[in-house]
N, C-alpha and C positions, 0 to 999 in steps of 0.2 A: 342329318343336321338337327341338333338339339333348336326346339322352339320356346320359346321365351313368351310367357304371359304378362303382360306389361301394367303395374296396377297403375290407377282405380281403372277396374274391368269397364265398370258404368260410373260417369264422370258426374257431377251436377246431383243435384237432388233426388237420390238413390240408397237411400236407407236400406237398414234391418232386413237384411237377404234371406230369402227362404229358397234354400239350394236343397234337390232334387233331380236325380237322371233315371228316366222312363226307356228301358232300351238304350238306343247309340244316343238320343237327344237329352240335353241336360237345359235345366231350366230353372230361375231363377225368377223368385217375387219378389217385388218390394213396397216400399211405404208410402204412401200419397198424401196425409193427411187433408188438409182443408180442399184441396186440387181435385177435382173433377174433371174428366173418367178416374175411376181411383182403383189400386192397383195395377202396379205394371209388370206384366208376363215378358222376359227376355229371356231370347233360346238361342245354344249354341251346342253344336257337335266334337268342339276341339277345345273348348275353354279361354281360348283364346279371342276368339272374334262373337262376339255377340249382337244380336238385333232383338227389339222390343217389336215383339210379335200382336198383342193385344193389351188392351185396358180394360177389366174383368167388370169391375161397378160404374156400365151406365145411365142408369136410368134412379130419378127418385124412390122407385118401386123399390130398387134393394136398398137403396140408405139412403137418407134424409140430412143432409148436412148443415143447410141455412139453420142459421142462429150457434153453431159450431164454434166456438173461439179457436182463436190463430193455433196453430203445431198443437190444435187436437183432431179430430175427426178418427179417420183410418190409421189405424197403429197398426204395425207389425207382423201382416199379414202372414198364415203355416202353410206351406204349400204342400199337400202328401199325394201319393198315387198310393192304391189298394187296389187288386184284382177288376181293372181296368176301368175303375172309377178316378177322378180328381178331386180332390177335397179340399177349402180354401176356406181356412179362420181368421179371423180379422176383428179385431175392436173399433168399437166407435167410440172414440171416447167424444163424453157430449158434454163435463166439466173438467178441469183438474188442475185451476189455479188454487182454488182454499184447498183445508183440511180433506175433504170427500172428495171423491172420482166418484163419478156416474158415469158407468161401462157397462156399453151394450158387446158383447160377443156373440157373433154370428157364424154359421156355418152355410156353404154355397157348396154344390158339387157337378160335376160336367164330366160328359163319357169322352168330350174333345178336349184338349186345354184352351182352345179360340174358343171357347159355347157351343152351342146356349149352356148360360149354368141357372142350376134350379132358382127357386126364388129363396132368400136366406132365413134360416130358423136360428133363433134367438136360444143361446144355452145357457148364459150364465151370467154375472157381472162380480163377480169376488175380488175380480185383478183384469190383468191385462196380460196381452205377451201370449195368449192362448198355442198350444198344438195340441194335434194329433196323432200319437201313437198306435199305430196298426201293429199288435202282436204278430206271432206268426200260431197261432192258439186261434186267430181268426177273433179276438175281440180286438174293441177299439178303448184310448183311453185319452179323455182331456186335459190337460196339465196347463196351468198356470200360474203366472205369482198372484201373491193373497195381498192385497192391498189393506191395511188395519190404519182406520184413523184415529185412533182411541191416543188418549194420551198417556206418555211415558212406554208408549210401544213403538217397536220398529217399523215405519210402515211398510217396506218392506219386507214383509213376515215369514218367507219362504217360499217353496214351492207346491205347488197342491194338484193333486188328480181326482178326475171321478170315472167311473167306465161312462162310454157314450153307448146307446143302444142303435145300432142302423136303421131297426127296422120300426121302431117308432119316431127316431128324432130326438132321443130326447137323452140326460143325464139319470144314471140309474145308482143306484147302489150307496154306499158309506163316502164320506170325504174323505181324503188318506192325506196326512200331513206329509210329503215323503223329505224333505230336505228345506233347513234352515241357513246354509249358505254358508261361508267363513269369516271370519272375524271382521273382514273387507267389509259385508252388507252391500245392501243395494241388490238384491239377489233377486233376476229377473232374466227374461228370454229362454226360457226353459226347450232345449229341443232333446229328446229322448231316441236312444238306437238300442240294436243288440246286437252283439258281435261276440262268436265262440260262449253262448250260452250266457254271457254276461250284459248287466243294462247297465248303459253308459248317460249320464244327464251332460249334458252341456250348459250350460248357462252362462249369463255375463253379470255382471258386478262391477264392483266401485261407482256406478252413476254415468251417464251417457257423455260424460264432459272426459278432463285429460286422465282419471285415473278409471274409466274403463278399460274393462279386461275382459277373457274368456277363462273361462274355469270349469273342470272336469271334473265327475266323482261318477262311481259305479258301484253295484250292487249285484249281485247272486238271484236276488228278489227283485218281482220290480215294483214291491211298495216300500221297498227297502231293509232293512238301513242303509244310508249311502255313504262310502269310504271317500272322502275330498283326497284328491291327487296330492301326494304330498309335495310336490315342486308347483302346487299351483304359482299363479295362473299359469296357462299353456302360452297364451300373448297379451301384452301388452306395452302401450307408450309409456304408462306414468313415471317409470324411472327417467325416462331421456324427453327431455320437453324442448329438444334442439330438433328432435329427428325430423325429415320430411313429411311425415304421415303423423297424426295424429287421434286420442281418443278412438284406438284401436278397440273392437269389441263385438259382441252381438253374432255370435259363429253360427252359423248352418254347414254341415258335414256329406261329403259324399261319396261312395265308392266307383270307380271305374270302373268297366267290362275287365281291365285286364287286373284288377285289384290294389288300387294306388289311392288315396284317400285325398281330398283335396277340401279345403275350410272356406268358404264364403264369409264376409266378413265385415263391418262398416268400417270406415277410417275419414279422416278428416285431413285435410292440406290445407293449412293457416298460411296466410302471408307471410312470406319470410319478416322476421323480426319479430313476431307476435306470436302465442300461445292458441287466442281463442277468437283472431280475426281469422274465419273459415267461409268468408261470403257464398262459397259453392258448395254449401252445405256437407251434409253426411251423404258419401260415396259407399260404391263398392269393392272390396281387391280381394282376390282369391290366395290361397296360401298353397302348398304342398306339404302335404303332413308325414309322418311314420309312426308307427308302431314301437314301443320298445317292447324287451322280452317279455318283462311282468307286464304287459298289457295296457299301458299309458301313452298317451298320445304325445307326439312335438309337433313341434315346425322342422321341418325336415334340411333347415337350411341352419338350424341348432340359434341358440338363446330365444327371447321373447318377442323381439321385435319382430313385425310384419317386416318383411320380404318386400320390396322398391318390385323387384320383379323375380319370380320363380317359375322353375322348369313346368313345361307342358304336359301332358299325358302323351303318348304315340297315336295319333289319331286322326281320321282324314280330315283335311282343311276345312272349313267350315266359312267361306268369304264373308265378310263384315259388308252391308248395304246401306252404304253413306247418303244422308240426305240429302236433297239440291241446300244451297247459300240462301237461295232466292224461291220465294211463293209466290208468284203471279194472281191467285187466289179464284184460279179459272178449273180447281176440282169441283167435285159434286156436294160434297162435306169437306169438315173441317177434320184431321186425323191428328197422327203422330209427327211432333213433339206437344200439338198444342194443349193446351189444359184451362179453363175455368175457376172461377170459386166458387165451391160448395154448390156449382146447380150446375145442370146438363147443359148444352149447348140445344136452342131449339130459337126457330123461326120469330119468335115474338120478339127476341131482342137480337138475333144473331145471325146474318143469312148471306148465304155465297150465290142467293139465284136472283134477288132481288133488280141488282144490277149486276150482269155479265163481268168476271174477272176483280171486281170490290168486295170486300167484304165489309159488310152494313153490319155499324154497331148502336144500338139505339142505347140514348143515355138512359143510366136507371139510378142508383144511390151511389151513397162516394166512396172515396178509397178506403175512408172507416167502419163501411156497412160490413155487416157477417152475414148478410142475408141476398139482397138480390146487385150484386154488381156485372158490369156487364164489360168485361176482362177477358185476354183472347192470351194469352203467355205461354211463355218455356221456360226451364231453368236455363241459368247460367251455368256455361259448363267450362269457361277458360278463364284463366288471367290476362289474358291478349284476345280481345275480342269486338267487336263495333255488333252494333242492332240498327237496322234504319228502316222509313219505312213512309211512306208519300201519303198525307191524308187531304180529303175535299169535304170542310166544316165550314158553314154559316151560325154562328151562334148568334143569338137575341139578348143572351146579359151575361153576367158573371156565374149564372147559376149554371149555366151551360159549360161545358167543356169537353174534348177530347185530343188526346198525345198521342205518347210514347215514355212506357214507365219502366222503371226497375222498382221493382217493388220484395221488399222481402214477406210483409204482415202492414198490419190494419195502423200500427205504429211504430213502422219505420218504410218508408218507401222516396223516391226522387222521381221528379214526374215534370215531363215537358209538355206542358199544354198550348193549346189554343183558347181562347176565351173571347169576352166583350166587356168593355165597359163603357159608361157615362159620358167619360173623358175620351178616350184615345180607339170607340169602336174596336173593332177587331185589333187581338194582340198576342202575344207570344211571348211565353216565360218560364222559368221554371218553377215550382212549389212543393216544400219538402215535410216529412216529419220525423222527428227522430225522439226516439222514445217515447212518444205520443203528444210533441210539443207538434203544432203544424207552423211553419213560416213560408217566406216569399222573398225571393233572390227582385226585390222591388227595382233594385240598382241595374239590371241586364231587360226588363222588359221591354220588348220591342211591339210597337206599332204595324200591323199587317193588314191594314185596310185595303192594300194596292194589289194584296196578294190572292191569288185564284188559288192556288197550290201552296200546303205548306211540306215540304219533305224536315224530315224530324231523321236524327242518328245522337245516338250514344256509343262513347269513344272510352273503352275498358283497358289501362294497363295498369297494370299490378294495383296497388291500393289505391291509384286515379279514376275519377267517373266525371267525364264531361260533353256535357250536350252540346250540340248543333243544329241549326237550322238554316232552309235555303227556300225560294222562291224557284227557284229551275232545278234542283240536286246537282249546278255544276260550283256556281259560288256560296260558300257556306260560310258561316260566323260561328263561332262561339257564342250560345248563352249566360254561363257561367264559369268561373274559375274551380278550379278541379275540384270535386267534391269526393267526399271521402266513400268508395267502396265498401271498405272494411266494416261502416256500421249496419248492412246490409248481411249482417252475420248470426247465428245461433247463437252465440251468447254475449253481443253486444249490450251493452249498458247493464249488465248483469240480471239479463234476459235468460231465457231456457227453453230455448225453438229449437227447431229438427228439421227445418223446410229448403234451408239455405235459399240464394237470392233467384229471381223470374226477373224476364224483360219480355213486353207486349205492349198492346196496344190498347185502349179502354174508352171509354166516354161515359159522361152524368150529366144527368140533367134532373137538378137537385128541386125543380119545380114539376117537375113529373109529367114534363112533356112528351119524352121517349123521342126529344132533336134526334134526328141519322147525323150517324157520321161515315165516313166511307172511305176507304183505307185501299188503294191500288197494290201493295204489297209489302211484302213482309221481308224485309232480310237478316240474318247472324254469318257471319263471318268470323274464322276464329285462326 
């Protein structure tokens, strides 16, 4: 019986894939930026069913995120095996709203893919999008796009290598320009192969929005010159802006045991009716490729569009290990799905021992801070979905607070708090900001003086987002009237994020008292 890979492989906030198969296990990185643990390792033996097996960057020791702006941080991450090492490049990017990018690239390696990985060496910052090419000549080679802010120049400028030396660490030798891209531009994510004596570039173009694409050219040489495919690109959305999936792009390539080639790949699923309402950010969907005679690559399902879903490899089942609905919050730590901003998870604001089955969130700065907030979240990964979650908060004024948020960035999120004020003591409402304006749904706030318990849920159908709250979680109200999802999106208000939307829990305490808040559990339902 033929098996069917169902895309997006990894649903929700799953970028820029770096696909790699070590033996029968195949494995797949992706992009975290500002979200701490950063890097997510997901492994699967069929292609089909996949689990996120670790998150590579925890500790401040390998990367330093606070003060990080929104959809920068960890870009891109290459995932390579070589002669039973792991190697894992990744940018930090630490500006890249003006003219300049300040980019740190890093290199991490581990004889496991779980760790320990070494502690990360710093090679370059020219561009971003870094990999690593393992010759089979046994040298190694770095490849990036060149970032040029000069004016009247493209800033993306190409693509560029240097050898990397193992045995020092360090970039050696001459810069080699090897490829300028196609008339498209935007020429970036450079992953490099060889196949029957010949080097194949991959890269993607047109820009990460609807007219990204994957683009192939190869070479004899591998500093070149590189011959562009002439039916570029191999995929893309941009001609059909109806399809299901969109902003198709960003390819990593890989061979079977039995020799069947299969493309990892981002895509985006916009709200029906809309282009670039994508609240579930950049996904991932795998393709199945072929070969043709002169040596050029397809979609093996023939024209440009990604594949809804394409055939499998022949290969033993690999079960999918679904999460509980429900966190009780009675483990030792806090694991997978959850994730931070830009800082670790540790005891001073954050802890599962403090009280038995709570998880204690002590407030720290606000939902606009880049630096210490004290945020416990997941992505959103459906269009049909509810979040709830039972909190015990005594707040002393306004400057206190603790919910349950959907948050995309520092300027746009919806957030159902608890609070205090002057007038009406303890109370309950919700407060939003969209595109860096903050307001207060003033009209729905409720008075909770009477209440021990507040249980909080958010109620997800298609472009709808509206709060609830209850005194027991058996009678509930509505907060507010539907509020728009949609702007919880990467390129809302003509924005240029890559994060798409999180739902958690949080607390501030904007006078720096470090009030607990305590949180009985955590639910998603989808």
């Amino acid at each position: 019986m033929v098996q069917m890979i169902q895309n997006p492989i990894l649903t929700g906030c799953h970028p820029d894939p770096s696909f790699i198969r070590v033996g029968d296990d195949y494995y797949i990185a992706t992009s975290s930026f500002e979200w701490f643990p950063g890097v997510e390792i997901h492994h699967s033996k069929d292609l089909v069913h996949w689990n996120s097996i670790t998150r590579v960057l925890t500790e401040t020791s390998q990367v330093d995120l606070r003060g990080n702006g929104s959809s920068g941080s960890i870009w891109a991450p290459a995932l390579s095996y070589d002669n039973g090492m792991y190697y894992l490049l990744y940018t930090d990017v630490k500006s890249r709203k003006s003219v300049y990018k300040d980019l740190h690239n890093y290199l991490i390696t581990a004889t496991d893919i779980q760790g320990p990985w070494s502690e990360p060496v710093r090679l370059n910052g020219s561009g971003f999008d870094p990999f690593l090419f393992h010759d089979d000549d046994g040298r190694k080679w770095l490849l990036n796009m060149r970032w040029d802010f000069r004016k009247s120049h493209s800033n993306f400028s190409g693509i560029i290598m240097q050898e990397y030396d193992a045995e020092t660490g360090r970039l050696i030798g001459p810069i080699h320009d090897i490829y300028k891209g196609t008339p498209i531009g935007v020429t970036e994510g450079p992953q490099m192969y060889k196949r029957n004596g010949t080097y194949y570039l991959l890269i993607a173009e047109g820009g990460t929005g609807i007219n990204h694409m994957v683009t192939l050219a190869r070479s004899l040489a591998l500093t070149g010159p590189y011959e562009t495919d002439p039916y570029f690109p191999i995929m893309t959305t941009a001609h059909d802006l109806t399809y299901p999936f969109q902003q198709a792009g960003h390819g990593s390539l890989v061979e079977t045991q039995t020799g069947e080639w299969y493309m990892a790949h981002l895509c985006t699923r916009p709200i029906p009716g809309t282009h670039t309402m994508n609240p579930l950010g950049r996904e991932t969907a795998i393709q199945r490729c072929e070969w043709t005679e002169d040596g050029w690559l397809r979609l093996a399902h023939g024209g440009k569009l990604p594949a809804l879903e394409t055939v499998s490899p022949e290969l033993p089942a690999h079960p999918f290990k679904a999460l509980p609905e429900r966190d009780e919050f009675d483990g030792e730590e806090l694991g997978y799905p959850y994730q931070s901003l830009r800082v670790p998870f540790n005891e001073s604001w954050v802890s599962l021992k403090e009280r038995p089955s709570y998880l204690r969130l002590r407030g720290r700065e606000s939902l606009a801070s880049l630096h210490d907030q004290s945020m416990v979240a997941r992505p959103i990964q459906h269009f049909e979905c509810t979040a709830s979650t039972c909190l015990e908060f005594e707040p002393d004024s306004f400057m206190q607070m603790a919910g349950l948020v959907c948050y995309y960035d520092d300027s746009d999120y919806y957030y159902l708090r608890v609070t205090a004020d002057e007038i009406r003591g303890k109370c309950l409402g919700v407060v939003l900001c969209r595109g860096g304006k903050y307001d207060e749904i003033s009209s729905m706030q409720i008075s909770v003086k009477d209440w021990d318990r507040y249980y909080l849920k958010a109620e997800i159908s298609g472009r709808d987002l509206v709060f609830y709250a209850s005194p027991d979680g058996s009678n509930w109200a509505a907060v507010c009237t539907p509020l728009d999802f949609g702007s919880l999106s990467d390129e809302y208000g003509g924005k240029l994020g890559f994060t798409g939307s999180y739902v958690g829990v949080c607390a501030q305490d904007l006078d720096q008292q470090a009030k607990p808040a305590y949180f009985d559990f955590f639910e998603y339902k989808a």
